[in-house]
C-alpha positions in Angstrom: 18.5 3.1 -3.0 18.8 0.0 -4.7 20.3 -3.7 -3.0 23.5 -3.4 -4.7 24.4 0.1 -3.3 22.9 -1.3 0.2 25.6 -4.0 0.4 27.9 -1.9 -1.0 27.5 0.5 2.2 27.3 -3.1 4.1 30.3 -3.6 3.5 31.9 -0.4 3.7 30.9 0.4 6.9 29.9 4.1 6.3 26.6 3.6 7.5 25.9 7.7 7.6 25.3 7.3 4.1 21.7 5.4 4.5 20.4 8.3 6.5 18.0 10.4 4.5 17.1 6.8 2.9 14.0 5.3 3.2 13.2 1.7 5.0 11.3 -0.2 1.6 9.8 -3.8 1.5 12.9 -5.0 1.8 14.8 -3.7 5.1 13.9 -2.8 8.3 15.5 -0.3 10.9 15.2 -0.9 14.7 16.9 2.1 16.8 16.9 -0.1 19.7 17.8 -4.1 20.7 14.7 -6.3 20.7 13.5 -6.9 24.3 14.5 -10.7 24.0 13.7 -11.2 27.7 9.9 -11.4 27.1 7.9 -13.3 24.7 6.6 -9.8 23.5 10.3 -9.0 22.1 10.9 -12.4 21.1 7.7 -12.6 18.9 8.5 -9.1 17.3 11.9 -10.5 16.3 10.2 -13.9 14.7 7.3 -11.9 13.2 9.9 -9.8 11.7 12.6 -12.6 10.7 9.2 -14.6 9.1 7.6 -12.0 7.4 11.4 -11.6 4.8 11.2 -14.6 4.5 7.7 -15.1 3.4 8.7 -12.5 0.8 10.6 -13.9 -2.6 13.2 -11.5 -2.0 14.2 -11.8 1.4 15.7 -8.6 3.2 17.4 -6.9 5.5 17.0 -5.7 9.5 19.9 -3.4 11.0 19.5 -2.7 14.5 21.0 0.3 15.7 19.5 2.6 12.9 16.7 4.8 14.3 13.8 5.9 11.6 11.7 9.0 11.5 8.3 10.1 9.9 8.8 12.2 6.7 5.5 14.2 5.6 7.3 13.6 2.0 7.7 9.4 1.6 5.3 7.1 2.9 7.6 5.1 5.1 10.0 5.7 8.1 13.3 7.1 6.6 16.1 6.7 8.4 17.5 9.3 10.8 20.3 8.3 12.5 23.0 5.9 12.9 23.5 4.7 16.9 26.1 2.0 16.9 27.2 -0.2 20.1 29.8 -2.3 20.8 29.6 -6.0 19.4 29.7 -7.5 22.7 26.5 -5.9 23.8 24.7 -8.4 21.4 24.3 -12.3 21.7 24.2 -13.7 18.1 23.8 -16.7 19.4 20.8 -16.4 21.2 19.4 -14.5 18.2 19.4 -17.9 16.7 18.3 -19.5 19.1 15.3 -17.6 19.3 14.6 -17.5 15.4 15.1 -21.6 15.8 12.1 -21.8 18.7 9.9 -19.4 17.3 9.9 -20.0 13.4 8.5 -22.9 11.8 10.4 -24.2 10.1 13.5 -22.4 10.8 14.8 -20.5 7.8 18.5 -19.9 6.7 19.6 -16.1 8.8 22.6 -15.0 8.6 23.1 -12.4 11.5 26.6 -10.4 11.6 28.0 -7.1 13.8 29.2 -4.3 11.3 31.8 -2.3 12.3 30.6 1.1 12.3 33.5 3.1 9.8 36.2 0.8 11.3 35.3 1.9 14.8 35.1 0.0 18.0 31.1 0.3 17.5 29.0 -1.1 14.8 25.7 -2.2 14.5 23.8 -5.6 13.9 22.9 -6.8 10.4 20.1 -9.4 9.7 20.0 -10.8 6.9 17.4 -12.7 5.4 18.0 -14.4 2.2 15.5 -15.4 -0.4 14.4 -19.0 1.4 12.8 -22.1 -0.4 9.3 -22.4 -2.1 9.7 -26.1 -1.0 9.5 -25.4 2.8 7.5 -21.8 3.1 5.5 -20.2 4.3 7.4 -19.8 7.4 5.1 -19.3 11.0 5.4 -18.2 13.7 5.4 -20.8 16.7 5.1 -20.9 20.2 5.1 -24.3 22.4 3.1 -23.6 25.6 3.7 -26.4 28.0 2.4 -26.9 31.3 4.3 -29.2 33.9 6.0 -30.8 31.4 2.4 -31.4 29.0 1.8 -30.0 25.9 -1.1 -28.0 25.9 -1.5 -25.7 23.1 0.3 -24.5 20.1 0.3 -21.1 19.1 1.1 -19.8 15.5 1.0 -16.9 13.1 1.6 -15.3 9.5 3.7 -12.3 8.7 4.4 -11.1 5.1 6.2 -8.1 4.2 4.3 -5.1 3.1 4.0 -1.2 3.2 7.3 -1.4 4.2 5.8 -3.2 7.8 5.8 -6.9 8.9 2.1 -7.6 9.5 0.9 -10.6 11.2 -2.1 -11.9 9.4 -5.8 -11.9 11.1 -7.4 -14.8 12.3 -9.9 -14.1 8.9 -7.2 -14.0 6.7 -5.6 -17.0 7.9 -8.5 -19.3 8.0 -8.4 -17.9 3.8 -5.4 -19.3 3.1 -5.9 -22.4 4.8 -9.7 -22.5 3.2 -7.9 -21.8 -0.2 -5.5 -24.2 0.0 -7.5 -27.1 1.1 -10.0 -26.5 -1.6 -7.1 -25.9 -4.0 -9.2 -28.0 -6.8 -11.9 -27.0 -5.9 -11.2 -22.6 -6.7 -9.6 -24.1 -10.1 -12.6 -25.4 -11.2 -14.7 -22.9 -10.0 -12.0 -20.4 -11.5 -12.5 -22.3 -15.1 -16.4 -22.0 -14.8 -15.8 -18.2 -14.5 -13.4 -18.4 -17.8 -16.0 -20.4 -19.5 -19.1 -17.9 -18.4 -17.0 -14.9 -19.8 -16.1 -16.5 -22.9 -19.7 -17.2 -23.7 -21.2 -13.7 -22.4 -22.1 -11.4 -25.4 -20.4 -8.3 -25.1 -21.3 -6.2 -22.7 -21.5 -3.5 -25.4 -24.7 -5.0 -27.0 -25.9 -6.1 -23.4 -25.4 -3.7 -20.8 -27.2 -0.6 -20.5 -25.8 2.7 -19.6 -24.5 3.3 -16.1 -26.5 5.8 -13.1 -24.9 7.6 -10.8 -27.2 5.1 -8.1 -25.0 2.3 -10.1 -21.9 3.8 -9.0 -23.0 4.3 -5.6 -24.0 1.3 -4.9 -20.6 -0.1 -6.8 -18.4 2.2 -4.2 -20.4 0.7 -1.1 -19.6 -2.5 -2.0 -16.2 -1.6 -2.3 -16.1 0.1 1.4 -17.7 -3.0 2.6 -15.5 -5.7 1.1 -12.4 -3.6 1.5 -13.2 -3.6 5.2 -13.0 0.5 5.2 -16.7 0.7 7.1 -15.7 2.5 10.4 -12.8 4.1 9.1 -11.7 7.6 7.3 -11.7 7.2 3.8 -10.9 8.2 0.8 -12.6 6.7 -2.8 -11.7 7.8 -6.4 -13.8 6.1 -9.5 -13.1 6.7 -12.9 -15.9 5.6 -15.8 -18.5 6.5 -18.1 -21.9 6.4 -18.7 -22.1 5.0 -22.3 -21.9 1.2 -22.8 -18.6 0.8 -23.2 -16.4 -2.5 -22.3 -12.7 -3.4 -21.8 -10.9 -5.6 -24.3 -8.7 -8.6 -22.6 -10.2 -8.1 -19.3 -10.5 -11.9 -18.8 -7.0 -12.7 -19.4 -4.7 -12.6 -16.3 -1.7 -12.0 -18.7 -3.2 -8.9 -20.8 -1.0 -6.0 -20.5 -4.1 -4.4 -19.2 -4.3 -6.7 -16.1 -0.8 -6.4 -14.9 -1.1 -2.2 -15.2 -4.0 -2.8 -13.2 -2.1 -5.2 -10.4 1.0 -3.4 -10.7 -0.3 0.1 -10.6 1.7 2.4 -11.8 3.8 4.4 -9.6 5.8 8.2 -9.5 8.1 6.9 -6.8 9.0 3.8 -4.7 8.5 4.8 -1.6 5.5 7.8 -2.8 1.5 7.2 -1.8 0.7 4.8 -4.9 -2.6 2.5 -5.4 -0.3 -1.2 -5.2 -2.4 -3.3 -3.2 -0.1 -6.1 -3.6 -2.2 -9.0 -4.1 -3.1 -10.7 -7.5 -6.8 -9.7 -8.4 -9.9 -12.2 -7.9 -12.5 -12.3 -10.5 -15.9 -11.6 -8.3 -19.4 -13.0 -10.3 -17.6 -12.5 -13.6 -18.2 -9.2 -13.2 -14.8 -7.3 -11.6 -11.4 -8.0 -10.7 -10.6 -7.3 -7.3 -7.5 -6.1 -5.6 -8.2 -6.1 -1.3 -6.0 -5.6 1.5 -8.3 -5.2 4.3 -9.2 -2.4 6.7 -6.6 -0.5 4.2 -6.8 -0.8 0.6 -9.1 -1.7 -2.3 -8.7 -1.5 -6.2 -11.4 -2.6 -8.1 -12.1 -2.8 -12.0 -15.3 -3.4 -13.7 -15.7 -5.5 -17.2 -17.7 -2.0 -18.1 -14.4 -0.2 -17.4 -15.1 1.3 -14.1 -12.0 1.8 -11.8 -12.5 2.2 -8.1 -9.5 3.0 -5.8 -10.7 3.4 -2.2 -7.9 3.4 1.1 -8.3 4.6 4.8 -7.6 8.7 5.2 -5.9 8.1 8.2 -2.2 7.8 9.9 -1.7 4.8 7.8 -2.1 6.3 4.5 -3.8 9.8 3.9 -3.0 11.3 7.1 0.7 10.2 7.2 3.0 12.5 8.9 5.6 13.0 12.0 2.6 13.7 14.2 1.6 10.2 15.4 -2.7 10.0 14.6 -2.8 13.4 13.4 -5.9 14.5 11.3 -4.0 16.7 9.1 -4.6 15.2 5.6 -1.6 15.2 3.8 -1.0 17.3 0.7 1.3 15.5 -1.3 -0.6 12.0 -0.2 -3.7 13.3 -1.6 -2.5 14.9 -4.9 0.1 12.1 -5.4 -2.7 9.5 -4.7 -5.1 11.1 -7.2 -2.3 11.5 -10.1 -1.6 7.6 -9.6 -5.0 7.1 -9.8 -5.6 9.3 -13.1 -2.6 7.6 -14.5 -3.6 4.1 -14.0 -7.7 5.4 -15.3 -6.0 6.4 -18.3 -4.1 3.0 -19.7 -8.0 1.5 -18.4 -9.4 4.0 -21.2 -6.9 3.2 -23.7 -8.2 -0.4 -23.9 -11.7 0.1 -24.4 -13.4 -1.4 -27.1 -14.2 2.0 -28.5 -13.8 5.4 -27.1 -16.6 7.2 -25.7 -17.8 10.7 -26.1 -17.3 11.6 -22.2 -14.7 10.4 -19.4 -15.9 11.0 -15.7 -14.2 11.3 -11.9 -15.7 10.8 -8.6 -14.2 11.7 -5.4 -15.6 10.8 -2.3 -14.0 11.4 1.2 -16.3 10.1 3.9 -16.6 10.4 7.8 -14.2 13.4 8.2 -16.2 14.0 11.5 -15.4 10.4 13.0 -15.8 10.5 17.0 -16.7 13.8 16.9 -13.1 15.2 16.0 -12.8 16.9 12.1 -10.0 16.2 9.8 -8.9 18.8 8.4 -6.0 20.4 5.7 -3.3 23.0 5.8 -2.6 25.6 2.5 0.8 24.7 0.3 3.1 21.9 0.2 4.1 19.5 2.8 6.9 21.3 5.3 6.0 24.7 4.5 4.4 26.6 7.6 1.2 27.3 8.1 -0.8 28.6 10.9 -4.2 28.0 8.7 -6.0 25.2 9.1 -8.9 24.0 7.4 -11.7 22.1 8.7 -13.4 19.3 6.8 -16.9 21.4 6.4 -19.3 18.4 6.5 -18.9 14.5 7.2 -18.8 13.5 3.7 -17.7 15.1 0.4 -19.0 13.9 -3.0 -18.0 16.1 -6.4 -18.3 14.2 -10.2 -15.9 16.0 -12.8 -16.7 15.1 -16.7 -13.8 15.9 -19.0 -13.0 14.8 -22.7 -11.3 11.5 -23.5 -9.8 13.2 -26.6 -8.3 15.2 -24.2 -7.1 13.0 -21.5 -4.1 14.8 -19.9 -2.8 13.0 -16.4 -1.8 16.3 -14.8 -4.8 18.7 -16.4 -7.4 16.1 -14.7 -5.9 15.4 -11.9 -5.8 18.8 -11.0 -9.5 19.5 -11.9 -9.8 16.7 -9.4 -7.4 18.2 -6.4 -9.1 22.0 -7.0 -12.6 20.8 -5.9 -10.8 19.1 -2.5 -9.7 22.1 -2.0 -12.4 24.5 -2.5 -14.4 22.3 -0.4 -12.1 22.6 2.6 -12.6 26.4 2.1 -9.0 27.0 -0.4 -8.7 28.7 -3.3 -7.1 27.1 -5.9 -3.8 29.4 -5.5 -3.3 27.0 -1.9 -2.6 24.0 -4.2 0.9 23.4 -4.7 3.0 21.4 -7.3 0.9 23.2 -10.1 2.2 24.7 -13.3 0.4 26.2 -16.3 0.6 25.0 -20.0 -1.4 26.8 -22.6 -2.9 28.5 -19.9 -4.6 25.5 -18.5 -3.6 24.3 -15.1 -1.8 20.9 -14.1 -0.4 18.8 -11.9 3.5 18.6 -12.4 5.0 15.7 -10.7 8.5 16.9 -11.6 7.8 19.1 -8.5 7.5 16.3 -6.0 9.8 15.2 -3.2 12.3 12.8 -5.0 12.8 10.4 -1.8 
């Protein structure tokens, strides 16, 4: 659903038509009022209010719409409409709150719907896009002790994965790091421009890549994308040969914004957008990190690594709250993102080579002692098979032709060897077709919302 039929329904009043719909980085349900008797409900509303308008965009919260977990999107859709009666709501003390505990107080316009022109409705926030000139907005707390001031509490929240997520104490000292050495990351940024320029190519320079390369490449992925500790999945795509990409260094290469702005089969599907702006790292790869979650990574040599946790918040994903099932539609989706995205890399190297590789890794399945583990067929059929991950780790290379580089064929070879490592035979995989007798992945087969 896009903003223009949201306010449409906004204004309509038939509210039944958003369920089915998915919340997106933009809106946010809440079934329930916020608990604005306690700090704890109050801070959830300003975390919430602050983290839209962090955002460009701005967006929308509607209490009195309850979400669900769908095994088929990757965010809470929308499940039903529970509407009260307006004067069950104080929008003035909505303000009020937004005014104590947001600094500086944005612009919110806050409004009770009437719910299909009954006597019941339910509460629209909306946030609208704010100003550069006075973000980002914080969250804010005055503590005061008989009348003295003794500490000030504060906080970031930006809008992602369809969640407001206060920042970590790490990842605001960052911010604050890069902003008071503003002049000093431009220079350094320059100095990395200037090395680049005046490298030789790596394709008279670097030797050929080793499998020991690539390990060591993909632990120092799982170490900077903070994934030690956690379930996790990794996908690399390269090639041994020397090869190297052409307008890597240039922020505004078509190649760079495929590779920040992966591309995607649907908006709210299991896709590899990190949603932050790369960093080059030792002139060597741009990076893409959001931490304990995801991390994208691309080599100057044309190695792609994709790595994200295989748990509840992303592989895993399902009605069952921390359920080890991995997700079938997660995991093939993920892969045919990834395969998509490997093949634009490809398509910009400085010449082709004679062979294309894939490495998938899924490590510590056995975490605490309890296995994740995979059911046969698509997501929502029945099943009362499960598969237990065999071993901690899993680690397969697949080597195909670039001359024959089709998203669905590869990605399947991918899926198959997940699979038949969990103890499936290939028939188990769904969304599969066949096309001159070879097997592929068909995303015309997947969940539309």
């Amino acid at each position: 659903m896009d903003r223009q039929e949201f306010l449409t329904i906004m204004e309509s009043g038939d509210f039944d038509r958003l369920i089915g719909e998915a919340e997106s980085d933009w809106s946010e349900c809440k079934g329930k009022f916020y608990s604005l008797k306690d700090d704890w409900g109050k801070r959830e509303l300003a975390k919430d209010i602050s983290s839209f308008a962090n955002i460009k965009e701005g967006g929308f919260i509607l209490v009195g719409v309850e979400t669900e977990k769908s095994d088929k999107v990757h965010v809470d859709t929308i499940r039903r409409i529970r509407p009260f009666l307006q004067n069950n709501v104080d929008i003035e003390q909505y303000h009020n709150i937004i005014r104590d505990w947001v600094y500086p107080s944005p612009v919110v316009n806050i409004e009770w719907k009437s719910y299909r022109q009954s006597n019941k409705g339910i509460l629209v926030i909306a946030v609208p896009p704010q100003s550069e000139e006075v973000s980002p907005f914080l969250i804010s707390k005055t503590i005061e002790e008989s009348g003295k001031l003794t500490e000030i509490l504060f906080g970031y929240a930006e809008r992602k994965r369809a969640n407001s997520q206060p920042k970590k104490l790490a990842e605001l000292h960052q911010i604050f790091r890069d902003g008071l050495f503003f002049g000093t990351n431009i220079n350094r940024r320059f100095d990395e421009i200037a090395t680049l320029l005046q490298r030789p190519s790596l394709s008279n320079t670097q030797p050929a890549k080793s499998d020991e390369e690539i390990s060591i490449r993909i632990t120092d992925a799982i170490m900077s994308g903070g994934l030690k500790g956690h379930r996790k999945l990794i996908i690399v795509g390269y090639s041994y040969e020397d090869v190297a990409l052409q307008e890597w260094a240039d922020s505004q290469s078509e190649l760079i914004k495929a590779f920040e702005n992966p591309p995607k089969l649907r908006r709210s599907g299991w896709d590899l957008d990190v949603g932050k702006r790369s960093r080059i790292i030792k002139g060597e790869l741009r990076r893409s990190v959001d931490e304990g979650y995801k991390i994208l990574d691309l080599y100057r040599d044309g190695t792609l690594i994709f790595g994200v946790t295989a748990e509840s918040d992303f592989l895993t994903w399902g009605q069952v709250p921390n359920d080890l099932k991995i997700n079938s539609l997660a995991l093939i989706e993920t892969v045919y993102n990834f395969v998509t995205l490997y093949k634009i890399i490809t398509e910009n190297f400085r010449h082709k080579p004679s062979q294309l590789c894939a490495r998938i890794k899924l490590h510590d399945l056995h975490l605490n002692k309890e296995k994740s583990f995979m059911v046969p067929n698509a997501v929502g059929a029945h099943s009362f098979r499960k598969y237990d991950a065999p071993d901690n780790d899993f680690d397969i290379i697949k080597s195909f032709d670039p001359n024959k580089f089709v998203v669905g064929a590869v990605t399947c070879q991918i899926v198959e060897e997940v699979y038949l490592w969990f103890g499936m035979d290939s028939s188990k995989i769904p969304y599969v077709t066949k096309k001159d007798k070879i097997k592929e992945i068909d995303a015309t087969q997947f969940p539309k919302t």
